[in-house]
N, C-alpha and C positions, 0 to 999 in steps of 0.2 A: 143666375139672375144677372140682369143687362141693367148697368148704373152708368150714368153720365154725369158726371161734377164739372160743372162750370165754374172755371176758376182754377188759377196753381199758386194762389199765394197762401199762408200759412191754413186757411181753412178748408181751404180745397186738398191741400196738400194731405195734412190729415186726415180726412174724410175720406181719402180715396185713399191711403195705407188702411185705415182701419175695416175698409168694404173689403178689400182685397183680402185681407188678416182674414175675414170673415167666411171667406170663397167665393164672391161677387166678381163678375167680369167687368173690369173698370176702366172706364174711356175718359182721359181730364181736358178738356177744350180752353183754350186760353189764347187770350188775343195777342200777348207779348210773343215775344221769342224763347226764354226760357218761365223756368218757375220763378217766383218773387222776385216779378221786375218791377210791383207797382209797392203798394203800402207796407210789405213786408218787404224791399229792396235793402232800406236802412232806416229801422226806429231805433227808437231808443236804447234798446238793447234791456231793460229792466222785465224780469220776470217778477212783478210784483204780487208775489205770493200773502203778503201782509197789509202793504200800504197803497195796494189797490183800492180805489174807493170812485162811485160815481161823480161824473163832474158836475150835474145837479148837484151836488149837497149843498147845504144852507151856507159853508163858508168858499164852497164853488161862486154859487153863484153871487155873493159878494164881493168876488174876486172878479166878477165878469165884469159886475155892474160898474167896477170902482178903475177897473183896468183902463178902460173908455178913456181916463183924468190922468193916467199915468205917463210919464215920459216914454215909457218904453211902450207899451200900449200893444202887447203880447197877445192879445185877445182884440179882434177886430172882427166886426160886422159890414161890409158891403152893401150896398144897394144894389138886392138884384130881385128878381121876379122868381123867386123859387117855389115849385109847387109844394106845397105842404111844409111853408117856413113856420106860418102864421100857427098853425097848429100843431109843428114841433116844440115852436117857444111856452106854446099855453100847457102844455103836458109837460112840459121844464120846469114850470114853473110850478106843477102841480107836484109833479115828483120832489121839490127841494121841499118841501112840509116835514119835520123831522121825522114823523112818523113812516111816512113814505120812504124816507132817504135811509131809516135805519133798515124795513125791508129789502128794499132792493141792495145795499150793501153785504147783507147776511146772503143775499142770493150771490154774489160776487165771489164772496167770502168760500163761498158751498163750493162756486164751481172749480175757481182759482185753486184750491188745494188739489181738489180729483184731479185737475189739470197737470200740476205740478206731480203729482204722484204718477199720474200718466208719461209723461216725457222723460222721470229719470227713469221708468220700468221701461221704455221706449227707447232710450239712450242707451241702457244697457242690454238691452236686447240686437239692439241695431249696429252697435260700436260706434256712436255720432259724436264726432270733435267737436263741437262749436262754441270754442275758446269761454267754457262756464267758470265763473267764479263764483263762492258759494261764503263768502264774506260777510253777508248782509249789504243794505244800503243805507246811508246815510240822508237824512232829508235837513237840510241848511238854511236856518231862518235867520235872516239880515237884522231884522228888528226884534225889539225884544215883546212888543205886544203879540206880533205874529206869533212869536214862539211862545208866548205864555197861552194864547187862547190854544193852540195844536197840544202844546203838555195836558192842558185840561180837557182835549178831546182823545186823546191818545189810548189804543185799545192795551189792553192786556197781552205782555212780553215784548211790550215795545219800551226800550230804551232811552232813558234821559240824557243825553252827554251836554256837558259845559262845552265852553270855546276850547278848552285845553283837551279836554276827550276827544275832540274831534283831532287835533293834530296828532292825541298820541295815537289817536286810531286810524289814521288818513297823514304822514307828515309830508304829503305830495302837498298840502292843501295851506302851508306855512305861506306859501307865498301870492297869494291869491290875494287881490288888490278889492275887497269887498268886504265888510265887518259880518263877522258871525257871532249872531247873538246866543245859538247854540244849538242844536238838532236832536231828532231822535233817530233813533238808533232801530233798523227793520232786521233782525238778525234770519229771519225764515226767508227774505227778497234774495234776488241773486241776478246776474246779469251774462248774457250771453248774445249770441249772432245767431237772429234770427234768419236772413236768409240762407246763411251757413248749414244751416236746420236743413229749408225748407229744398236748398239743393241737395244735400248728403241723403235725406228722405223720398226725395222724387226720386235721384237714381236708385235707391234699392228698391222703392215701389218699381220702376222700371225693370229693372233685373228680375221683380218678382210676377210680372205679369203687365201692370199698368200698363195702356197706351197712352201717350201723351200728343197730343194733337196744338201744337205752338203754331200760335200766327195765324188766327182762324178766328174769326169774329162772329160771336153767334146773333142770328137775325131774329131769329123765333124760335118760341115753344110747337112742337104738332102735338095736338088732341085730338083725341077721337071717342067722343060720345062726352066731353068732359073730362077724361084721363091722361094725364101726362104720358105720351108713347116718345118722346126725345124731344130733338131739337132740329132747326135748321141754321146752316153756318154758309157762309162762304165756300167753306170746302166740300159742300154734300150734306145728307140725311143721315144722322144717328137716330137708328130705331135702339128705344132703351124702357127693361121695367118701371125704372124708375130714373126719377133726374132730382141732381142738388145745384142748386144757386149758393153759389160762395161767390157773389160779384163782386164784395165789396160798397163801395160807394156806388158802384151803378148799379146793385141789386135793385134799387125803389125803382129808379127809371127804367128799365129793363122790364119789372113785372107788372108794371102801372098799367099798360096796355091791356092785362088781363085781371083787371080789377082786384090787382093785390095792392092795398094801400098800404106800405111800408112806411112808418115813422120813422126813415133815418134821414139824415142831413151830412153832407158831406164837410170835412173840414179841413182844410187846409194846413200842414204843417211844413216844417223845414227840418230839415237836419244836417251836422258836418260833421266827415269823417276825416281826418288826421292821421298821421303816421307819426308815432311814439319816438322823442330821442330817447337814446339810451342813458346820455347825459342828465334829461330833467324827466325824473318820472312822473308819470299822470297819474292824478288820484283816480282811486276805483272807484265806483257805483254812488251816484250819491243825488241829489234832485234841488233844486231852488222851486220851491213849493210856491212862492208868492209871485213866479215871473212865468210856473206852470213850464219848468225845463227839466229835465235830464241828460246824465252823464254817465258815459261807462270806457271800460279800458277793456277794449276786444282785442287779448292779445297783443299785436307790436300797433295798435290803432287807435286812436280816442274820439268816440263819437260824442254826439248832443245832441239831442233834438227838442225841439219847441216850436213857439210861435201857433198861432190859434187861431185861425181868418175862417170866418163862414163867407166864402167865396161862390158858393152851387159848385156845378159841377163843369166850373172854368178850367183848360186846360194848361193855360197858361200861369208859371208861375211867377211871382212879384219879388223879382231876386234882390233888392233892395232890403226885403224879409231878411235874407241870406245872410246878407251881409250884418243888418244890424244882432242877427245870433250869434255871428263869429265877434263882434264886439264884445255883447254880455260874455259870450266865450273867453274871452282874454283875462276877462275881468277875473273870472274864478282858475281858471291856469293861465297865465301870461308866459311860459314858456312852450306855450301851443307852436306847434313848428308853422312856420311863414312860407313854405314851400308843400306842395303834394296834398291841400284841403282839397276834398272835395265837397261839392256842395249837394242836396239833393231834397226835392220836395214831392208830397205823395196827399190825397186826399181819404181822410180816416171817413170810414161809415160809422157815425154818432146815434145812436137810440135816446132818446130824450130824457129818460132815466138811468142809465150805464147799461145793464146788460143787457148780453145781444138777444138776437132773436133767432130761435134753435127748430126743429123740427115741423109737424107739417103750414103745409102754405094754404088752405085750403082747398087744392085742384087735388084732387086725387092723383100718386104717383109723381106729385111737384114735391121735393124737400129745401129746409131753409136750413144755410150756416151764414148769418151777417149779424152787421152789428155790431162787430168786435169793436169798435173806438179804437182809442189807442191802447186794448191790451189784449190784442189779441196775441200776440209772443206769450203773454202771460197766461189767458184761455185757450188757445189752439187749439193743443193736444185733447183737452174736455170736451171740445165743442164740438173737436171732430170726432171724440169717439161717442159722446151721445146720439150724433147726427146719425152716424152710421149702424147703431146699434138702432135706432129706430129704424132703418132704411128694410135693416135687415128684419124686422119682425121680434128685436129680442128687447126686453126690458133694461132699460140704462143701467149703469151701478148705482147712480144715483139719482134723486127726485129732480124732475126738469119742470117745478114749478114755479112759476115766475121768470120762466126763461123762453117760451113760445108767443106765437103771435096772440094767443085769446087773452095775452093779459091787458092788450089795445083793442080786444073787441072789434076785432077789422079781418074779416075774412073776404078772400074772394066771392066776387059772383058771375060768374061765368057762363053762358048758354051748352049744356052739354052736348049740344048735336053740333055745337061751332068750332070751328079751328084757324080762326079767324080774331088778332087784338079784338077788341070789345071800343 
């Protein structure tokens, strides 16, 4: 069987180990130079096994509405013309209803573990470094309301710590010029380097078969009677049984032509990576819930990422962003080294309720892996092995209910005699 995954950032990446795993001949098409140069380049770094949760929920989107009024203003909306803004925010809005937001969390919840169980059976399968710590992570609330309401939402085996727990459990974080009113404590989270991953996994897919086709920008889908038969690129024709869209944030514009109406929105973030003195050590893994940041210590490196602009799908990024997250930065390590940051910004594909959206697309022989938001480091390994596992004909490990496109009611429609955008 002849498989085309477009895409080498972390969903493509797995999608196409797991086709391969499976005996599928497997060709990855990508428009960068290597694998994860775009949204899996540098996140976060948190594999949030626990304190994943959609960014709709009822105290998300309080956080959005109220961000607007905030000095820091971490969350920002642009004036732009984006198609299907208008009716990703009303299906936002319909997903934050508790009842809505406690489903689609437990789908999170579902996938995020099989994921997690997937990567370390994957990691130790594979021998992958990528500098894991298995610590937990800490989530840090400035004020004491924020932290009382997160205590009284807080799921089962998740951790109370005072201000003093947190130092005795973190005493990188004594010096951090910001009040902590106290956190919880994710002891199942963990934090590692995601494109660490997503290179050490393409070259042993490569070693094991993968073609990897870098720097090749795909134009279009070819059908033929209505059936996905490849793609066309800049560099030629892939005739293929079957095809996976791992685009990321261009998934929606890419398949819109062919009447796939994709609910994602793209979103803008920021992140900065740092090199560690040996003198002040960096605290591990830990998040500023109310400013929607996180922090990890990769190794001899200290990243951060945040910032939240619904920008479309601008390529240009507003470094100014940049700068004001190495600020809040300081504020939580002020011995952040002042030499060797670097700075870097990537556009998440957001689904209007958190999870992404997984296997068929409509078009016969089309497959989907997007929608990851920002946890796709955390879903990856899931997403890609469900994908693949349906590619291939065989039933998931687990239920992929609430994780496909029928749960938006939005299928293609397509002319099958055409091979021609729509």
């Amino acid at each position: 069987m002849k498989v085309v995954v477009l895409g080498a950032g972390i969903a493509g990446i797995t999608t196409a180990w797991y086709l391969a795993s499976g005996g599928a001949e497997v060709t990855v098409i990508d428009r960068a130079g290597e694998a994860a140069a775009e949204t899996s380049h540098a996140n976060g770094g948190h594999l949030s096994t626990q304190s994943g949760v959609p960014w709709t929920s009822p105290s998300g989107l309080h956080d959005f509405l109220f961000s607007r009024f905030t000095p820091e203003r971490t969350i920002r909306v642009r004036r732009r013309r984006d198609p299907g803004r208008f009716d990703w925010f009303v299906r936002a809005l319909s997903a934050a209803r508790p009842a809505a937001c406690r489903r689609a969390s437990a789908r999170l919840t579902r996938l995020a573990d099989f994921s997690r169980a997937s990567f370390e059976a994957l990691c130790a399968e594979s021998g992958l470094d990528v500098s894991l710590e298995e610590r937990g992570t800490l989530a840090l609330y400035r004020s004491e309301r924020a932290f009382a309401r997160a205590r009284k939402q807080r799921a089962r085996g998740v951790r109370v710590f005072s201000h003093q727990d947190v130092l005795s459990h973190e005493p990188a974080l004594a010096g951090a010029a910001v009040p902590i009113a106290g956190a919880l404590h994710y002891p199942g989270d963990a934090t590692g380097d995601c494109r660490r991953f997503c290179m050490q996994l393409g070259e042993r897919s490569e070693a094991g078969g993968v073609v990897f086709r870098q720097g090749e920008n795909v134009h279009r889908l070819h059908l033929e009677r209505g059936v996905c038969r490849g793609v066309e690129t800049d560099g030629g024709h892939y005739e293929a049984d079957a095809c996976v869209a791992a685009l990321g944030a261009q998934s929606a514009c890419f398949l819109r032509p062919w009447g796939i109406r994709l609910p994602i929105l793209p979103l803008r973030g920021y992140t900065l990576t740092a090199p560690i003195d040996p003198a002040a050590p960096a605290p591990g893994g830990f998040s500023d819930p109310e400013r929607h940041l996180v922090f990890s210590r990769l190794g001899p490196r200290f990243r951060a990422a945040g910032m939240a602009d619904f920008t479309g799908l601008n390529e240009i990024p507003d470094w100014g962003r940049g700068a004001q997250l190495e600020r809040i930065v300081r504020e939580w390590y002020p011995a952040l080294s002042c030499t060797g940051v670097e700075h870097w910004s990537c556009l998440r594909p957001m689904t209007p309720d958190g999870p992404p959206i997984l296997g068929a697309s409509g078009i016969p022989g089309l497959w989907l892996n997007t929608g990851l938001g920002p946890l796709g480091w955390t879903l990856g390994c899931g997403a890609g092995r469900i994908v693949a596992d349906l590619v291939l004909g065989k039933k998931p490990p687990i239920d992929s209910e609430g994780l496909t496109c029928q749960r938006f009611h939005r299928f293609a429609k397509q002319d099958p005699t055409s091979d021609l955008p729509a």
